[in-house]
N, C-alpha and C positions, 0 to 999 in steps of 0.2 A: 573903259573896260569892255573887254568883247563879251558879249551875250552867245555866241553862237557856242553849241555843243556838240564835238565833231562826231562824226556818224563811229567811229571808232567807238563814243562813249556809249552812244546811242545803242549799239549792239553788244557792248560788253557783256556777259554771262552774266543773266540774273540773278544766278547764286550768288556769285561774286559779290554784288551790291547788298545783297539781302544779310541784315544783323543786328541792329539796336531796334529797328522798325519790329522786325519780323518776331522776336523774343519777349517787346514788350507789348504787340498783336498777341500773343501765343498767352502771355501771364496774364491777360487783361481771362481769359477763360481757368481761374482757378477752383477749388474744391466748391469755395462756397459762391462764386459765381454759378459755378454746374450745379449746385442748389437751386439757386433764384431762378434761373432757367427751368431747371425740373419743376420747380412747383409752380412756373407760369401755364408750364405748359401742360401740368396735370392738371393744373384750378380754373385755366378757361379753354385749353384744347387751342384751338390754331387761332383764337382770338388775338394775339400779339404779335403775329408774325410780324405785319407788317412797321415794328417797331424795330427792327433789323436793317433791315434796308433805309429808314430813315434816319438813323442814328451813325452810318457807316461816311458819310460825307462830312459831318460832322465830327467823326473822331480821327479821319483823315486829316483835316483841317488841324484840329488843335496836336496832336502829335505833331505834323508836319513843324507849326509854330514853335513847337519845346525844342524839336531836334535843330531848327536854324538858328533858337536865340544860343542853344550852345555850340554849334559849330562856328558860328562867328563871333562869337563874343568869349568863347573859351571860356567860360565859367555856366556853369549848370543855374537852375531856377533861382534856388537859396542863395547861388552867391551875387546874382542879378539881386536880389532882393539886398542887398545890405544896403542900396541905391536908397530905401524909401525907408520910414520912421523905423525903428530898432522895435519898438511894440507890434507894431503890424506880423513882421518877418518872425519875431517870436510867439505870436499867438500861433499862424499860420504851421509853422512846423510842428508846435506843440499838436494841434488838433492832426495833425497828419501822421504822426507817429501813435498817437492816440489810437488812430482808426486803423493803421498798418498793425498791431499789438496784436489788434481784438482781430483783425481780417487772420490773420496769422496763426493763432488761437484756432478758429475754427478751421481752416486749411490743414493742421496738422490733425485736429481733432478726426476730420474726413477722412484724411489719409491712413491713420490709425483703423478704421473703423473699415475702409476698404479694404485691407489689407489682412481683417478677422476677417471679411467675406468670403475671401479667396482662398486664405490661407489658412487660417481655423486659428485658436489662440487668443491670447490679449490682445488687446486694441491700443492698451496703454503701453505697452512695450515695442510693440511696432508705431505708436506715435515718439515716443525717446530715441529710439535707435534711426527714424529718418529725420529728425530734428540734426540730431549728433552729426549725421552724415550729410548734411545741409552745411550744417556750422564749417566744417573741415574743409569742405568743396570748395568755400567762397573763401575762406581766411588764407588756406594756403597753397592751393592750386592756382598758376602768375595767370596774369588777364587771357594774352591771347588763347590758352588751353581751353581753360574754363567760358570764355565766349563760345567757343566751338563746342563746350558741352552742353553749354544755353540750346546754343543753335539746333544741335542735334534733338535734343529734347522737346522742340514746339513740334516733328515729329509725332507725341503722342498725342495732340489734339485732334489727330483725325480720325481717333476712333470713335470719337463721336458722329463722325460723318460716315466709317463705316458700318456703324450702328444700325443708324438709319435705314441704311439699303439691307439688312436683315430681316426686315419687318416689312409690312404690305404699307406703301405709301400711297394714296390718293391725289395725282398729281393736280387731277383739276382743282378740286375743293383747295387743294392747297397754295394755289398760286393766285385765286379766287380772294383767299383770305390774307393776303401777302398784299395783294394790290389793290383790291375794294373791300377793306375791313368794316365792322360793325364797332365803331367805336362805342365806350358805355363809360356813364358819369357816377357808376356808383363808385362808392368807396372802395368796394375791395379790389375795383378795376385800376382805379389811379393809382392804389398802395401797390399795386403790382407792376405799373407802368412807372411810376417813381423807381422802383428795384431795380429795373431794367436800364433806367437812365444813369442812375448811380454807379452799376453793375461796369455799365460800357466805359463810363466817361470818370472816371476817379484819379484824385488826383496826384496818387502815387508812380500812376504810368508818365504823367508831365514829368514828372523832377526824375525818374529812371532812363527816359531817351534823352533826356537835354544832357545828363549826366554820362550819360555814352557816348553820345557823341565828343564830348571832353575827352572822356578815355581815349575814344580812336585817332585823337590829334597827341595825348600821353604816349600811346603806343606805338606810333610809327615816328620813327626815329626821322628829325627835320622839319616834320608836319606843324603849320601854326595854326592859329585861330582867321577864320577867314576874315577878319578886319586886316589883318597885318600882310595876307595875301589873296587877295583880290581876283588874281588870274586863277585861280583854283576855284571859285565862286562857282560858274557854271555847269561844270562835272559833278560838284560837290551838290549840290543841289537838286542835280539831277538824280542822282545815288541817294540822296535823305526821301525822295519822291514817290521811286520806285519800291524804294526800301517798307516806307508807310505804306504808301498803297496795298503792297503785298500783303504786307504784316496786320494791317487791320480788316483786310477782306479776311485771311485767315478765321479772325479774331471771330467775325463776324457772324461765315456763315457757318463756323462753329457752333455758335450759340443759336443760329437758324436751325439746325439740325437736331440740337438735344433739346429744342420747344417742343421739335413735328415730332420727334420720338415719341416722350412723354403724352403728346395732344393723340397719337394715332395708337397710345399702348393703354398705357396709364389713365388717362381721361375717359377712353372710349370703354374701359373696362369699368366705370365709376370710381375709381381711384383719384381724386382731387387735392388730395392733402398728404405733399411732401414736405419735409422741413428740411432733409440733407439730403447732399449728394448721394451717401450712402443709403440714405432710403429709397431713393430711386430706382439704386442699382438693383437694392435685394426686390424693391417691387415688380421691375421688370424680369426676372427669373420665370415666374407662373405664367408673365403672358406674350413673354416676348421669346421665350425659351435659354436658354443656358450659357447660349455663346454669347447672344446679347448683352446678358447679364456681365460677364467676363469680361467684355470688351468695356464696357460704359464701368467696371469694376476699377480692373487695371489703369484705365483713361486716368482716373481720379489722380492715382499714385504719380503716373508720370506728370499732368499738370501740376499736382502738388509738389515735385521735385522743381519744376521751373518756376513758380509761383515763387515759392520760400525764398529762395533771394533776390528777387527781384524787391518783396516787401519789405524785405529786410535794409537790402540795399539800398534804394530810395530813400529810407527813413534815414540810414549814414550818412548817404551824399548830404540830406540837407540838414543835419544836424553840425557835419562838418564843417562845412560849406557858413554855414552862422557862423558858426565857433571859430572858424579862420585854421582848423585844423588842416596838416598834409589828410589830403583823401587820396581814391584810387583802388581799385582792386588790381591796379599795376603795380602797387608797391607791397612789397615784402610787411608785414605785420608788425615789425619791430620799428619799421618805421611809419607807421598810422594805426598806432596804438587807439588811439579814441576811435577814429573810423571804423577798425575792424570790432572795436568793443562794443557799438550803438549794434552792430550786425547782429555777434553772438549774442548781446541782449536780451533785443530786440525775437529773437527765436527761442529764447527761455523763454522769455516773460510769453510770448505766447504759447507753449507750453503747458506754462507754470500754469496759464489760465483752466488749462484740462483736470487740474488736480482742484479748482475750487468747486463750489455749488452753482456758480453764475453759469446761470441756463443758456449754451451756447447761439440760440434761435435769437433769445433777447438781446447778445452780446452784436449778433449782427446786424438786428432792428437798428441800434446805440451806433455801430460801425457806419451802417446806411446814411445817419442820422448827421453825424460827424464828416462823412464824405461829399453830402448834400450841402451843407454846411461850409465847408472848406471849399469848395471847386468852384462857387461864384465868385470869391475873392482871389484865388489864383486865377482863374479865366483873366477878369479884369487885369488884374497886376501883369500877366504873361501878355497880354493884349498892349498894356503899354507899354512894356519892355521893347519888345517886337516893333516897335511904333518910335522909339527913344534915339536918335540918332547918336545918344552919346553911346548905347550899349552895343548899338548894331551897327553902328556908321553911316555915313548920309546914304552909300551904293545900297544898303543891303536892309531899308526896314521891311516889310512882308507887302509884298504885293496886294491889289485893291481884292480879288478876289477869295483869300485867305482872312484878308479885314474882315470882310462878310462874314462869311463862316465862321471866324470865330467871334465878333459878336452876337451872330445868330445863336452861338454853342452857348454863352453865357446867357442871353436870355432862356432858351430855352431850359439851363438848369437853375436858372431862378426861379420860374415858373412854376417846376420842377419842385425846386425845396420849398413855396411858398405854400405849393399845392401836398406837397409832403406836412406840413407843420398843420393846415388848415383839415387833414384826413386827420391824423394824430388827433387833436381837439374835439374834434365830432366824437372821436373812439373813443 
């Protein structure tokens, strides 16, 4: 098989390549990420920056890995997974649907709550009516539309970034704290460096690209799985590369950007204790002025509109994907009855969560907790798949350099939940 990638490929329009990377870089910044972000960045000011940039090669890596076991092997995480014990594949999705429910939950709840900021009124009414209009998008709007409304939609996470440049930035101190941080061992440091690792690296974004990429071999008519076509391997690979790379920088220096916010608005006024998104936003009104507020306001709703099915979705791919169900957001509803039902669910039930007592701060703790929890065993499991020559083919298991990183990824969030479980305990 030839390796070389002809300069034709090489120059193709970025745009062009950029779609399952770039949407699920874009959702990895939802309502209650822009939370965990704001209250890092109000409760230690630029102390965490430098956990951006470290975590960006790493989530390059294990995306990279989701999008090739499904481009080659035509079948998404879950359906890789039927490969190993029936107990394993069913604990794992259960705990992932778990944590998509409660993420979901709080993402509408935000959105809800942004949308009284802006617009005055219930919170609960503006969280039903963009739930409903989530639901409708994904169920019956055919793939290739609605990718393009994915697409269009990571669009709104850069008002976080022009947030930013609204407010007085201090470039030294801040790149200062970016690249020779004062790392700290108390508690409340790790519990908020755990957030951030959970935050980035979750493991609804694995099963959502490896699953699009299936789509995109569903969707173009003649396209297979690159086991079956081999001479496509090189372009294709080159396209899932670009695609990450873009898609997780996005991701990334998005969440760069609403830490320095919060660290240069919020922190530096004494304000240390956000719990939501929506707190952020109304807090920065008094000191960031008006438009800021608006912008980091609005931001919410749009990442909540591309968040919601992405969570949603993930949870049906793999729910289907077990069950041996037709899946597909390419297929009309009549015919992936189950798939499209885990979706609509899957968006009540988170939802439904806004109408009980369960204090949604602790629902995210539980979410974190569950996330933490689940991504050491899919790292590992995805780690062997990618390694399996029965899944991937002898040409196509992940190169030496991607091995690395993603078992560095897996250690690192073991370390991670070990250091998550051992804070918990002390508290």
């Amino acid at each position: 098989m030839s390796t070389e990638i002809s300069a034709e490929t090489k120059t193709k329009n970025v745009l062009q390549m950029l779609g399952p990377g770039l949407v699920t870089g874009a959702s990895d910044d939802d309502p209650s990420g822009i939370g965990t972000y704001s209250q890092v960045g109000a409760q230690f000011g630029m102390g965490l920056l430098w956990t951006i940039p470290f975590t960006y090669p790493l989530m390059c890596a294990v995306q990279e890995i989701s999008a090739r076991i499904g481009r080659v092997s035509g079948k998404g995480i879950a359906g890789n997974l039927r490969a190993y014990p029936r107990w394993l594949m069913y604990s794992i999705i259960f705990l992932l649907v778990i944590a998509n429910v409660i993420n979901l939950g709080a993402d509408i709840a935000a959105m809800g709550a942004a949308a009284k900021l802006l617009l005055g009124g219930p919170a609960i009414l503006y969280a039903i009516a963009l739930t409903v209009v989530s639901v409708l998008l994904e169920v019956f709007i055919c793939y290739d539309r609605y990718a393009h409304v994915l697409k269009w939609l990571t669009l709104t996470i850069f008002a976080y970034v022009a947030t930013a440049f609204v407010v007085q930035i201090p470039w030294g101190e801040t790149l200062k704290q970016t690249f020779w941080p004062h790392v700290s061992l108390s508690a409340d440091y790790l519990t908020a460096l755990i957030a951030v690792f959970g935050t980035t690296i979750s493991p609804y974004l694995f099963f959502w690209q490896a699953s699009q990429e299936v789509e995109e071999i569903t969707a173009h008519k003649g396209a297979q799985a690159l086991k079956r076509t081999p001479k496509e391997a090189p372009a294709e690979f080159w396209r899932i590369r670009v695609d990450t790379v873009v898609g997780m920088f996005f991701s990334n220096i998005v969440a760069f950007f609403i830490i320095l916010t919060c660290a240069v608005t919020l922190h530096a006024h004494g304000i240390t204790s956000i719990n939501t998104a929506a707190e952020a936003a109304e807090a920065l009104r008094p000191v960031a002025g008006r438009f800021a507020f608006a912008l980091f306001a609005g931001g919410i709703i749009g990442t909540g509109l591309l968040a919601l099915p992405v969570l949603a979705g993930s949870a049906a791919y793999a729910v289907g994907e077990a069950m041996g169900w037709p899946i597909g957001l390419d297929k009309k509803a009549a015919r992936a009855k189950g798939f499209y039902a885990v979706i609509a669910g899957a968006m009540l039930l988170g939802l439904a969560l806004n109408f009980t007592s369960i204090d949604p701060i602790k629902a995210l703790f539980w979410s974190a907790v569950i996330n933490g929890v689940t991504a050491v065993p899919v790292l590992v499991l995805m780690m062997l798949m990618a390694n399996n020559a029965k899944i991937m083919g002898k040409k196509f298991t992940i190169p030496r350099i991607l091995r690395l990183l993603g078992w560095t990824t897996a250690a690192v969030m073991l370390a991670a939940t070990i250091a998550m479980f051992a804070t918990w305990h002390s508290g």
